[in-house]
C-alpha positions as CSV (number, residue, x, y, z in Angstrom):
1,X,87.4,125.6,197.3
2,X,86.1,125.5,193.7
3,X,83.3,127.1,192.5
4,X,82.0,123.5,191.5
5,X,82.8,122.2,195.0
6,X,80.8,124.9,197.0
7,X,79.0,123.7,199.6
8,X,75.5,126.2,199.8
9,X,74.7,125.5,203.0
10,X,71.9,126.0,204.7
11,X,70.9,129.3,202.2
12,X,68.5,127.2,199.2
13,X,66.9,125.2,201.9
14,X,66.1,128.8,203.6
15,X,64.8,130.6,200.2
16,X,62.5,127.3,199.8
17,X,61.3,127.9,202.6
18,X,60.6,131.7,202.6
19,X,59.2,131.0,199.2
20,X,56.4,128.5,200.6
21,X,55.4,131.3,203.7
22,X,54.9,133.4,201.1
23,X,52.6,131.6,198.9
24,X,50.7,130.6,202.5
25,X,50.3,134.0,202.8
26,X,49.3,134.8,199.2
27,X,46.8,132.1,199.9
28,X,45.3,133.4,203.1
29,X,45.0,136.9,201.1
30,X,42.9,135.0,198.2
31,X,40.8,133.3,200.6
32,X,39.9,136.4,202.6
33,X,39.3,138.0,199.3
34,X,36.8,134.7,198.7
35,X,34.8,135.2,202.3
36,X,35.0,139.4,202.0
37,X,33.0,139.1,198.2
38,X,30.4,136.4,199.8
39,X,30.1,138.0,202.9
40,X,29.1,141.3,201.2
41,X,26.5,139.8,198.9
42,X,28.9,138.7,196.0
43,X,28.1,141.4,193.7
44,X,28.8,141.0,190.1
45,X,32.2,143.4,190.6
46,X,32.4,141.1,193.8
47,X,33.0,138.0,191.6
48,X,35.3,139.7,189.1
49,X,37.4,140.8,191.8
50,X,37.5,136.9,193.4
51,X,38.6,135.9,189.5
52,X,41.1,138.1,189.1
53,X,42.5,137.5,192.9
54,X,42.1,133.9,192.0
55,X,44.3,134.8,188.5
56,X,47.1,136.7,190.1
57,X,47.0,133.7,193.0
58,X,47.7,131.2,190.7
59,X,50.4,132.9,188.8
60,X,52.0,133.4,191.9
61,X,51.8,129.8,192.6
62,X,53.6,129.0,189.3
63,X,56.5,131.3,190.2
64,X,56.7,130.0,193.4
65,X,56.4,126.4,192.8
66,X,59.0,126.7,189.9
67,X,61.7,128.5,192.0
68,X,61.1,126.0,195.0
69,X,61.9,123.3,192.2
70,X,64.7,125.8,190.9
71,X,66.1,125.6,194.3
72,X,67.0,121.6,194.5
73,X,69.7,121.7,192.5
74,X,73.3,121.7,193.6
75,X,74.3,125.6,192.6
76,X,70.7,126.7,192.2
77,X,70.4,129.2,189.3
78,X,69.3,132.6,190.4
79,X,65.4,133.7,189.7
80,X,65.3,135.1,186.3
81,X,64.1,138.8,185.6
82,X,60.3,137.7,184.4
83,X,59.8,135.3,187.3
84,X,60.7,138.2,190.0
85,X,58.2,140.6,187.6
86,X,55.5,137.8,187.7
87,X,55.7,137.2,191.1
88,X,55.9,141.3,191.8
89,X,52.6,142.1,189.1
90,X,50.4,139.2,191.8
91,X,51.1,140.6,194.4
92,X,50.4,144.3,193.6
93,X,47.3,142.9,191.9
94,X,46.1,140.6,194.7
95,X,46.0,143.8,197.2
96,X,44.7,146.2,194.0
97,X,42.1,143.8,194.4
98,X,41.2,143.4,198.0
99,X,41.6,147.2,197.7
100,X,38.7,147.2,195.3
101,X,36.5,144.7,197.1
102,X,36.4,147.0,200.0
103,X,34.9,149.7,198.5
């Protein structure tokens, strides 16, 4: 079989898939990060913290939603060097910042 003629399988609808758990879950960590800064009196570092969780939860969601649209095509290109550091930078940043929030 060609390279042109490879059937992917089941693999792109799999990484689609594993990429929306993971922006569920990236959402479930801004949200607690939301009720953790009201719940403890939304301080003014409180609210910073919630902005930048909010930040790094949206550029997440741009990685995400672009390689879920990546992975539609045929022989779906692989995710490029910047997307994989993007999507690495939000996540250490969403838990830097529930780190912070805590104390």
């Amino acid at each position: 079989m060609t390279a042109e003629g490879r059937d992917p399988g089941l693999q792109p609808e799999r990484t689609r898939l594993a990429w929306r758990r993971t922006t569920l879950s990236c959402t479930v960590v801004a949200l607690l990060a939301v009720k953790q800064a009201l719940h403890s009196g939304a301080s003014p570092a409180g609210i910073v913290a919630v902005a930048l969780s909010a930040l790094a939860w949206l550029g997440f969601l741009l990685v995400a939603h672009r390689r879920v649209l990546g992975m539609g095509t045929a022989r779906p290109q692989p995710l490029s060097a910047r997307g994989a550091l993007t999507a690495g930078a939000c996540t250490v940043a969403l838990a830097v910042f529930a780190a912070a929030m805590l104390f």
